[in-house]
Each structure stands twice: as C-alpha cells, then as structure tokens.
Biopython code that builds the backbone (N, CA, C, O; Angstrom):
import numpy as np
from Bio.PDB.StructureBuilder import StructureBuilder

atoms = [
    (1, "UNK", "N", (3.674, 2.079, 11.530)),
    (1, "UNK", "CA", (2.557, 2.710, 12.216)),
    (1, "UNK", "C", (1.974, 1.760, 13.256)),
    (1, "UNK", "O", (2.063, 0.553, 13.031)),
    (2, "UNK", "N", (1.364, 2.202, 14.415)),
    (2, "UNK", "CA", (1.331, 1.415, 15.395)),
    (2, "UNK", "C", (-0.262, 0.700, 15.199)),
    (2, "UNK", "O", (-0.794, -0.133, 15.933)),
    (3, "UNK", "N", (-0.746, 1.272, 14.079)),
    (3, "UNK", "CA", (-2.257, 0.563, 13.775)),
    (3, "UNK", "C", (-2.509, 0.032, 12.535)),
    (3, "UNK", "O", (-2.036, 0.681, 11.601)),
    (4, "UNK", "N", (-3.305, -1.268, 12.175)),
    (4, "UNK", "CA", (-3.298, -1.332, 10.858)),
    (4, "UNK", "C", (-4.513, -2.050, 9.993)),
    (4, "UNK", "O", (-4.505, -3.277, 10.094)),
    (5, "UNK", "N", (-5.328, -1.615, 9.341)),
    (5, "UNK", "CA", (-6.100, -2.087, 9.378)),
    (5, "UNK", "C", (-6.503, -3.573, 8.507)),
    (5, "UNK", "O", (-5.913, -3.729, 7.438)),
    (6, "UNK", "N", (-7.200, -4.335, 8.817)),
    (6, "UNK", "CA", (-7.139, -5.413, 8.058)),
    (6, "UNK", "C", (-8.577, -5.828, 7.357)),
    (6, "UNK", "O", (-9.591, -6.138, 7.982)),
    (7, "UNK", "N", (-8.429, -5.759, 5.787)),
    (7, "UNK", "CA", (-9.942, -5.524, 4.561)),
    (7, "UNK", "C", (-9.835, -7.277, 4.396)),
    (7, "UNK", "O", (-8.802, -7.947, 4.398)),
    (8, "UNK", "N", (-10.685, -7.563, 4.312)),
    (8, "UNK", "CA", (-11.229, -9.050, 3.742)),
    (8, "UNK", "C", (-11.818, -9.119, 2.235)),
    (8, "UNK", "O", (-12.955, -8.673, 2.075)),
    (9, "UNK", "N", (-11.229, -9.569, 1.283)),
    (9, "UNK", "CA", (-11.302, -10.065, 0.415)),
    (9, "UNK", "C", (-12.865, -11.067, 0.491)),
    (9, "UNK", "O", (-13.958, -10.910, -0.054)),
    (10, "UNK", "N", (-12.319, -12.137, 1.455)),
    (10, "UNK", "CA", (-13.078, -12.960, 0.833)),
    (10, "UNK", "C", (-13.353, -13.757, 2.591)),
    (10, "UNK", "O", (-13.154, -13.097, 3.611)),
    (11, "UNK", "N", (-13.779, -15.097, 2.626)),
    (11, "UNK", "CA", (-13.208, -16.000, 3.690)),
    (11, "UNK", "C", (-12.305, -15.596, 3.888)),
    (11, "UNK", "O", (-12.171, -14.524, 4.477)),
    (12, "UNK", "N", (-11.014, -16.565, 3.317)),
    (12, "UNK", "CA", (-9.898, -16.255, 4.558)),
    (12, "UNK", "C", (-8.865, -15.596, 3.469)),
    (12, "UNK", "O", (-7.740, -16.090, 3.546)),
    (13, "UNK", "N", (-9.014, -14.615, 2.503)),
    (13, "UNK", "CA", (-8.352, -14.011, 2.106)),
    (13, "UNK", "C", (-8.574, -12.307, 2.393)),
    (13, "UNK", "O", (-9.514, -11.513, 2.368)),
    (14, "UNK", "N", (-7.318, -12.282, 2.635)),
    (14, "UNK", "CA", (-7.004, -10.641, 3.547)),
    (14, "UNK", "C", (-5.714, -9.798, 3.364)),
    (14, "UNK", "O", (-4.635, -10.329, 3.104)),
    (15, "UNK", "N", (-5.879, -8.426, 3.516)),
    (15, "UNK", "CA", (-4.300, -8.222, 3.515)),
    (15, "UNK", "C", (-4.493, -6.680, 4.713)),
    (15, "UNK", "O", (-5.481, -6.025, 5.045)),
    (16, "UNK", "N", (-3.205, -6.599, 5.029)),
    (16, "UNK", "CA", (-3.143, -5.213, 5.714)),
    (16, "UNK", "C", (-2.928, -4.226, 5.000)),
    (16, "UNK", "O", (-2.339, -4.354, 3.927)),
    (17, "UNK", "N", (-3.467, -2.753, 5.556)),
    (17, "UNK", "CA", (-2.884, -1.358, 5.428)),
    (17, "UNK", "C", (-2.146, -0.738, 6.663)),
    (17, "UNK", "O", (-2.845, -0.014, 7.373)),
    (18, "UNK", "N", (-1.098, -0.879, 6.954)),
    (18, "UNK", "CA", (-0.382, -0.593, 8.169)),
    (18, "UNK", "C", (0.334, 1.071, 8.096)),
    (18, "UNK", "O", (1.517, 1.321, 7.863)),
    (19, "UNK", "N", (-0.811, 2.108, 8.378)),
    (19, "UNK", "CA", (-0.284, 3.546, 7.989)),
    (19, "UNK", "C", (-1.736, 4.377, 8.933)),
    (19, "UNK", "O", (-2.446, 5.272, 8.475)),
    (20, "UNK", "N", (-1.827, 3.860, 10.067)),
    (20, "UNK", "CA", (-2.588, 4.395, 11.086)),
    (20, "UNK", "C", (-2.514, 4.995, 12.133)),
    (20, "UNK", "O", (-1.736, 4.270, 12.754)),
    (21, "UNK", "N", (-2.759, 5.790, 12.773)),
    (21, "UNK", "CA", (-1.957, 6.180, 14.440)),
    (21, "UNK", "C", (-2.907, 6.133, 15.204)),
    (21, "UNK", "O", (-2.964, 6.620, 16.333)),
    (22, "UNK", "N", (-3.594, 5.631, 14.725)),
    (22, "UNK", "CA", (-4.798, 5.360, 16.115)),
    (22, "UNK", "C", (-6.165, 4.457, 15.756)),
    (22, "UNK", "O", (-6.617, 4.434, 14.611)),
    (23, "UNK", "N", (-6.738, 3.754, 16.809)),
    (23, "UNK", "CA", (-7.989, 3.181, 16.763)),
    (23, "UNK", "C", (-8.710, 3.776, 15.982)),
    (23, "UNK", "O", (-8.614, 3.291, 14.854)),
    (24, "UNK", "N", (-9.609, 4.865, 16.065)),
    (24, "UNK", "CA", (-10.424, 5.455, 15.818)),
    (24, "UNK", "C", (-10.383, 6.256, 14.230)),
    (24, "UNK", "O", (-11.315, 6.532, 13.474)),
    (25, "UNK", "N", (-8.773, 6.510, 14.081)),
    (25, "UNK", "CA", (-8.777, 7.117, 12.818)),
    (25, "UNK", "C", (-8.835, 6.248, 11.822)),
    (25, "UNK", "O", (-9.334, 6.393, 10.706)),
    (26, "UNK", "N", (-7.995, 4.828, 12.548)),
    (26, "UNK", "CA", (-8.609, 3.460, 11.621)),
    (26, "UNK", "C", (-10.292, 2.976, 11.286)),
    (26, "UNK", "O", (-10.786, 2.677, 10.199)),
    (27, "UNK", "N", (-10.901, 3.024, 12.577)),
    (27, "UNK", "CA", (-12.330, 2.467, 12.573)),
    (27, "UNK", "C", (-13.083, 3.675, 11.216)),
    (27, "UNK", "O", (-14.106, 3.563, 10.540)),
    (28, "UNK", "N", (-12.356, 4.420, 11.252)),
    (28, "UNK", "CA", (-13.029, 5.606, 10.209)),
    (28, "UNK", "C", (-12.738, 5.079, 8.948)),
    (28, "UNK", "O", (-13.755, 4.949, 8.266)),
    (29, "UNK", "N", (-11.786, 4.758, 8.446)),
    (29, "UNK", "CA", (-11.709, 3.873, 6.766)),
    (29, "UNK", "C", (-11.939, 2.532, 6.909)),
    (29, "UNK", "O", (-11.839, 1.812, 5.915)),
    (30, "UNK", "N", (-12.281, 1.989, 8.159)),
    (30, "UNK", "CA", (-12.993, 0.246, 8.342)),
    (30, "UNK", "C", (-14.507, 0.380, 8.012)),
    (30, "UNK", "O", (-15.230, -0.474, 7.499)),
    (31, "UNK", "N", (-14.857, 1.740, 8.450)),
    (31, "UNK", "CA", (-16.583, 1.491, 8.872)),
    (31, "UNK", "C", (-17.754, 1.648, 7.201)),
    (31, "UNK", "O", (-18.007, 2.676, 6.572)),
    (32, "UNK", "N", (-18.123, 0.527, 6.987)),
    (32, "UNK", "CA", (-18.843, 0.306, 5.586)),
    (32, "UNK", "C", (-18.240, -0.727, 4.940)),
    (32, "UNK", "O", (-18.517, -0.960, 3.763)),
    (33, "UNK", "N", (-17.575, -1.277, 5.454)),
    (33, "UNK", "CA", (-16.103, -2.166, 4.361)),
    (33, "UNK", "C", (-16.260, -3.578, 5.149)),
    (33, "UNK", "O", (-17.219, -3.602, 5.921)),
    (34, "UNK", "N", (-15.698, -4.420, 5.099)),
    (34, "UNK", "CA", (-15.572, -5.946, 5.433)),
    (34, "UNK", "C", (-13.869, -5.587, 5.597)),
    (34, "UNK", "O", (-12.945, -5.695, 4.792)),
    (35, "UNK", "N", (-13.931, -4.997, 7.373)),
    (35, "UNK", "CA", (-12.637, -4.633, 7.430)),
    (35, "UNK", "C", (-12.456, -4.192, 9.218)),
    (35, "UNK", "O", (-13.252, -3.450, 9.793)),
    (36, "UNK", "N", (-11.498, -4.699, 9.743)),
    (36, "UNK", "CA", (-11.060, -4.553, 11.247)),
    (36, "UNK", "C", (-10.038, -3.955, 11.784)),
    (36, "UNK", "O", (-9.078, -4.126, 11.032)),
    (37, "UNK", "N", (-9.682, -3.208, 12.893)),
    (37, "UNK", "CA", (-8.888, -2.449, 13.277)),
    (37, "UNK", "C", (-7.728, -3.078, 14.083)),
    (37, "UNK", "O", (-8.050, -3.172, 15.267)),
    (38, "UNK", "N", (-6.683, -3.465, 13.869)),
    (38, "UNK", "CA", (-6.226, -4.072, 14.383)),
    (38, "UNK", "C", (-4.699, -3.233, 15.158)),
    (38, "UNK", "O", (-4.305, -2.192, 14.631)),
    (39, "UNK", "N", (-4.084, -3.698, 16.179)),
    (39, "UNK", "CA", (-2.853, -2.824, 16.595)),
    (39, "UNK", "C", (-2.124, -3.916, 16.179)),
    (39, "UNK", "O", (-2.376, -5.092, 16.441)),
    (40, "UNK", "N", (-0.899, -3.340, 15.294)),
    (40, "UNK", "CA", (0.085, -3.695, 14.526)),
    (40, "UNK", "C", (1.569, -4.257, 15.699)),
    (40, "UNK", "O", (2.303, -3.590, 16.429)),
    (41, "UNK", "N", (1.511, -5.612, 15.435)),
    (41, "UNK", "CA", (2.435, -6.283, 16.641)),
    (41, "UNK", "C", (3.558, -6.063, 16.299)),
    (41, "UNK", "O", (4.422, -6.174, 17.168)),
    (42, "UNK", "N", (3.856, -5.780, 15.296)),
    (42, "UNK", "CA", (5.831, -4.971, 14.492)),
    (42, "UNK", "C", (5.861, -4.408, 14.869)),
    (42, "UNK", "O", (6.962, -4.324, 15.414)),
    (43, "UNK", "N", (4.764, -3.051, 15.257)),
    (43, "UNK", "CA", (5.456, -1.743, 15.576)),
    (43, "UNK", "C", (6.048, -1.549, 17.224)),
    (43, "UNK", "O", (5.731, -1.809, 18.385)),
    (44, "UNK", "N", (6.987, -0.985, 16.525)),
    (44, "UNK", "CA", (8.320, -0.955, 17.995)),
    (44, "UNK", "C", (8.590, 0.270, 18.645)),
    (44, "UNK", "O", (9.426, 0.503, 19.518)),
    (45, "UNK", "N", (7.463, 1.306, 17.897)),
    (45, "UNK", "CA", (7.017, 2.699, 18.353)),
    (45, "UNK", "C", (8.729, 3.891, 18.047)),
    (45, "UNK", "O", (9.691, 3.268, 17.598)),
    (46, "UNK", "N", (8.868, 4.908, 18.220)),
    (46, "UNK", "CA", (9.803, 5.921, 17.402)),
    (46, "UNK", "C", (10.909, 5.627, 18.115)),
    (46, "UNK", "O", (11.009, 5.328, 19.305)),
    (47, "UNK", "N", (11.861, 5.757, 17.145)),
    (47, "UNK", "CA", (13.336, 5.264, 17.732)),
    (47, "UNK", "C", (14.054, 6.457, 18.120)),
    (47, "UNK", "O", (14.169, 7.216, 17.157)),
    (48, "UNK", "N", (14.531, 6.858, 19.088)),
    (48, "UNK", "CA", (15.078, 8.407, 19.660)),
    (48, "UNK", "C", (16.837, 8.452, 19.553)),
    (48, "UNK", "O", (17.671, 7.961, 20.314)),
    (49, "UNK", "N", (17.008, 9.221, 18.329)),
    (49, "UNK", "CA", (18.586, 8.824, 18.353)),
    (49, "UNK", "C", (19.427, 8.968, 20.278)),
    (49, "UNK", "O", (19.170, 9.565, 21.323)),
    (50, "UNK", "N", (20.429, 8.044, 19.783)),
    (50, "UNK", "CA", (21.024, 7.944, 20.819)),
    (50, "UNK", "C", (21.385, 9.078, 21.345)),
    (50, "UNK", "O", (21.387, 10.085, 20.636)),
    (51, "UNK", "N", (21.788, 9.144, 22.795)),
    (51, "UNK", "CA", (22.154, 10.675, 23.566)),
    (51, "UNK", "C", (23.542, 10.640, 23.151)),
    (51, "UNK", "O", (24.106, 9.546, 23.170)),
    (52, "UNK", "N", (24.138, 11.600, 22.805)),
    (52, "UNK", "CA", (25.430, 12.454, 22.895)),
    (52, "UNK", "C", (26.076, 12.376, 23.808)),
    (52, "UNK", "O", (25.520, 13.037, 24.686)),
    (53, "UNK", "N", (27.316, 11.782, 24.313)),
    (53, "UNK", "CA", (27.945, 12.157, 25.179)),
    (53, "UNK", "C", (28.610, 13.464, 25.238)),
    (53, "UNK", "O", (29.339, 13.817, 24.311)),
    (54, "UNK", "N", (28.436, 14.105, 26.128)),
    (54, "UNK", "CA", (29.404, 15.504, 26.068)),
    (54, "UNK", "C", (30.677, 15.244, 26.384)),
    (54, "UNK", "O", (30.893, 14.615, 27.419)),
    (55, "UNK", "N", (31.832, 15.702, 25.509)),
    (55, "UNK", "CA", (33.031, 15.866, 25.492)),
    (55, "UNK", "C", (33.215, 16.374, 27.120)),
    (55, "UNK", "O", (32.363, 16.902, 27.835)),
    (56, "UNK", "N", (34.756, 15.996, 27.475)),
    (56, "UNK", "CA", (35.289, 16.659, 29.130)),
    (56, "UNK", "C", (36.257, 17.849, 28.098)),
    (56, "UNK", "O", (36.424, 18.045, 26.894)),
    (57, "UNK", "N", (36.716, 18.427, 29.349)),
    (57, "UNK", "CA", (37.287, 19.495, 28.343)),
    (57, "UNK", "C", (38.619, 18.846, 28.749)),
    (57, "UNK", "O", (38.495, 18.219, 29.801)),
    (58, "UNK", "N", (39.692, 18.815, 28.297)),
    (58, "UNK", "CA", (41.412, 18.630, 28.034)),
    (58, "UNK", "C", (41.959, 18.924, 29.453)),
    (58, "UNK", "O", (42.406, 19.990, 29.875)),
    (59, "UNK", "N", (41.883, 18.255, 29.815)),
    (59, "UNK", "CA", (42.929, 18.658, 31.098)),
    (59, "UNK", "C", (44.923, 19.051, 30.691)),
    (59, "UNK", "O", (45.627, 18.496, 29.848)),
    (60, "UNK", "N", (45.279, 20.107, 31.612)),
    (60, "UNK", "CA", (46.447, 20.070, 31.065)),
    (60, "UNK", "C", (47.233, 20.193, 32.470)),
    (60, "UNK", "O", (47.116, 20.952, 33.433)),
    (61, "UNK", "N", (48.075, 19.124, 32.165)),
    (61, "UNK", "CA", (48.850, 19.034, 33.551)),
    (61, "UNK", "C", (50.279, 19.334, 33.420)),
    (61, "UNK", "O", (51.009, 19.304, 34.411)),
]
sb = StructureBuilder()
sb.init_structure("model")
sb.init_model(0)
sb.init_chain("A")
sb.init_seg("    ")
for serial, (resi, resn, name, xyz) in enumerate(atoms, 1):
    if name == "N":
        sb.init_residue(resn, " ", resi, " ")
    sb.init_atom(name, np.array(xyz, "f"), 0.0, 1.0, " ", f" {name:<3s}", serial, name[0])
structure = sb.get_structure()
C-alpha cells in the first residue's frame, strides 16, 4: 500500500501499519493516537501484466 501509518509505542519504539491508500484515510486512524502518516518508500505502485504480443498470421508461400 502506498501509505503507512506509523503508532509510537514509546520514545523511540515504533512499528508500521502499511494497508493505506491515501493521506487522509490514514490521518483518520492516526488522529487521537501517538501516531503519523507516513508515504511508504517500498511501495512500487500496481504492477500491469505484461502486453501480449499478437501472433502474425502464417504466411504460406
């Protein structure tokens, strides 16, 4: 997911939830919490299977 948010434990103990698609839908389970919205630097955004080459048709000589 291209967003993820990050909850604080403590000082410097933290972990991610990386299952967001946006700022805002994140800032919505951050807001009340000891917790920041962060954009997730892994995500490599949707992978589009490769194109198909179309077959030529048989030439017959």
């Amino acid at each position: 997911y291209p967003v993820c948010l990050q909850i604080y434990r403590g000082m410097t103990d933290f972990y991610f939830e990386c299952g967001y698609t946006s700022i805002p839908q994140c800032q919505m389970s951050a807001s009340g919490r000891a917790a920041q919205c962060i954009v997730n630097p892994y995500y490599t955004g949707t992978r589009k299977p490769p194109r198909q080459r179309q077959r030529q048709p048989r030439r017959e000589y």
